[in-house]
C-alpha positions, 0 to 999 in steps of 0.5 A: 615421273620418269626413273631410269630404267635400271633403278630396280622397283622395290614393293612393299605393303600397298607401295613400290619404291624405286631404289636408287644406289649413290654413292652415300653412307646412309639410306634416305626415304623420300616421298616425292609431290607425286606420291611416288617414294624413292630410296637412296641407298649406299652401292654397297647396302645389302637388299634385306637390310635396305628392306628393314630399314623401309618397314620400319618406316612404313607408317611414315610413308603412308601417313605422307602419302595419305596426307598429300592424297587426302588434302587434294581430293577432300578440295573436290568432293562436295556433298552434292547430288551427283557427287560419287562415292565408293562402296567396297570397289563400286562408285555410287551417286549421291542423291539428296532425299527425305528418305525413311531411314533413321539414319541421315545416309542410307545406301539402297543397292544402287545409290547413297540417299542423303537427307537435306539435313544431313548434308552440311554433316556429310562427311561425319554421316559417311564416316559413320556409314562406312564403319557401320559396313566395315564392322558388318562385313569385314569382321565376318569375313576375317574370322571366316578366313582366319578359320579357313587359314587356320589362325587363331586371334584373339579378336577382328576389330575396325577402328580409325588407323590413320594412313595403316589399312591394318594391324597385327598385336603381340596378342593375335588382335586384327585390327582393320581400318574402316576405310578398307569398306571403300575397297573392292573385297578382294583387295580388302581380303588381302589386306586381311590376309596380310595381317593374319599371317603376321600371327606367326610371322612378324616380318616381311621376310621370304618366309612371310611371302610365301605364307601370304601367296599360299593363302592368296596366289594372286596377292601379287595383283592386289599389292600392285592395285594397293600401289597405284590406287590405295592413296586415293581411296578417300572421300 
């Protein structure tokens, strides 16, 4: 979709937003069949306060992304030999075999191996999967950089979010969203990273970024991977 080239790209968690100023006395969020999210807003609304009004609408806007992505992409994926799918960043094929494992998915290094019996459960065999690596892997690495960053949570759980990637409590609990063993672990890093630093900043204000690119320079590339690609990451 096209925009005008003054409308000014407003970025947020693992979306932008093309805002546009009209002549209005309300902000109106909209997400557009193509994903794409627009933002009405009266000329006169100060930029912190359109912002505030969007985060407070975040789940929203992911849920609607989500949803659309999730119901044209679960049409074309098949549990088929041949299908791919991804592990932390990488795409891998799907072959159906009787392999040994006592699970009926299994991931050897260079390919998914599905038993025949599994694959009318396919999805239920991969969600259990990408769980089980999710838990194995992510919650180690938040605590390492919870350590690193010097954090201190309460605990690093992965649970079923929805369209959120992760979530910070009042109490200091990360929560990570299974799904995030479907992206590369620099992008998932900076999810964590993210979540983190809401332990002492609550908002998405200049001081919350700054605290973000000092753990993470180059957050910046991994908000705009997030921004093109983290509505197609399911399966």
């Amino acid at each position: 979709m096209s925009t005008d080239k003054r409308d000014p790209v407003l970025v947020f968690e693992d979306f932008s937003a093309t805002l546009k100023r009209t002549n209005r006395k309300d902000v109106e969020i909209q997400v557009k069949p193509d994903n794409s999210v627009i933002i009405f807003a009266p000329i006169s609304a100060k930029l912190d306060l359109i912002r505030r009004l969007v985060d407070k609408r975040v789940h929203w806007i992911q849920a609607k992304r989500l949803a659309r992505t999730h119901t044209l992409l679960k049409q074309k994926k098949e549990y088929v030999a041949g299908e791919s799918f991804l592990l932390f960043g990488e795409s891998y094929s799907l072959h159906i075999s009787s392999h040994g494992g006592r699970s009926n998915l299994t991931h050897d290094g260079k390919k998914f191996l599905l038993k025949s019996s599994g694959v009318s459960s396919g999805e239920k065999w991969f969600t259990s999967f990408y769980k089980r690596a999710a838990k194995e892997s992510l919650i180690p690495r938040a605590e390492s950089l919870a350590k690193t960053l010097g954090y201190k949570t309460t605990s690093v759980r992965v649970l079923e979010l929805g369209a959120r990637w992760g979530s910070c409590s009042k109490v200091h609990r990360i929560n990570l969203n299974w799904r995030l063993a479907l992206l590369p672990k620099h992008i998932a890093d900076y999810i964590i990273v993210h979540e983190l630093t809401h332990i002492e900043s609550n908002g998405h204000d200049m001081k919350f970024w700054g605290k973000v690119e000092h753990a993470m320079p180059n957050y910046r590339d991994a908000q705009r991977w997030l921004t093109k690609n983290g509505h197609k990451v399911v399966f």
